[in-house]
C-alpha positions, 0 to 999 in steps of 0.5 A: 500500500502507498503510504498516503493511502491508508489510515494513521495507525494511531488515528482515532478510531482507527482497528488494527486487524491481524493482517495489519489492514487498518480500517476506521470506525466512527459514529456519524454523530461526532464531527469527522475526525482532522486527516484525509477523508476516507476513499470508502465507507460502508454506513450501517444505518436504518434510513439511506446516508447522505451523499460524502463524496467518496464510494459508499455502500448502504447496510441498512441496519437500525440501530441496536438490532442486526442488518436486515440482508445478512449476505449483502452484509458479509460481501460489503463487508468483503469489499471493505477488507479487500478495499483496505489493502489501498484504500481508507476505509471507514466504518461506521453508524450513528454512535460508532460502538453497536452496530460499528463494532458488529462489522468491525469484529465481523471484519476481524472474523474474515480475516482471521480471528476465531468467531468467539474471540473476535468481540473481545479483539476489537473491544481491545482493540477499538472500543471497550463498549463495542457490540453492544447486544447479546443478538450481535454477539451472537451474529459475529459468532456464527458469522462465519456461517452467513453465506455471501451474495454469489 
């Protein structure tokens, strides 16, 4: 990867996955942290997101319960890993903890972290209070288990 390309290791939000692939969550209610914009988000939200000016996927997902196309889910979220290679990659919901952390422990899945330990690797990793519900633990733990869109 250029070195521009990506994320600040140490930037806000930004997760670290084993692979060493950087990827930014946030909450779409604070400000949008200082540094390069992303080159690609993926917005797990009830209703459409606005417009950022940079290529985004709509997961729709309300807020606290689990996204409602699970197999469009894991391929945008295959997208987003293979993206992060050479591209900002961002992330993220209303609060940034709920439904980011489910995505962000599913990434940690596909790439390689054990379903059952992935909770606890990006709450050590991003955020202590990431996924917030026991139906999203769950999610990530048989999340290896959800088939994607051929």
């Amino acid at each position: 990867m250029n070195g521009d390309a990506g994320w600040e290791k140490d930037g806000a939000g930004v997760l670290r996955l084993p692979s060493g692939k950087l990827i930014r969550g946030r909450g779409l209610r604070d400000p949008m942290p200082s540094g390069h914009p992303p080159h690609f988000g993926v917005y797990l939200l009830g209703a459409p997101p606005p417009e950022f000016g940079w290529t985004a996927r709509w997961v729709r997902w309300r807020d606290f319960w689990l996204p409602a196309d699970p197999a469009y889910t894991k391929s945008v979220l295959l997208e987003a890993l293979a993206r992060a290679d050479r591209e900002r990659v961002e992330i993220a919901c209303f609060g940034g903890h709920g439904r980011t952390g489910t995505a962000l422990a599913c990434l940690a899945v596909l790439d390689g972290v054990p379903a059952r330990e992935a909770v606890g690797y990006v709450r050590e990793h991003y955020h202590r209070r990431a996924v917030e519900t026991p139906w999203q633990r769950r999610f990530v733990a048989r999340f290896d288990r959800v088939g994607p869109l051929p």
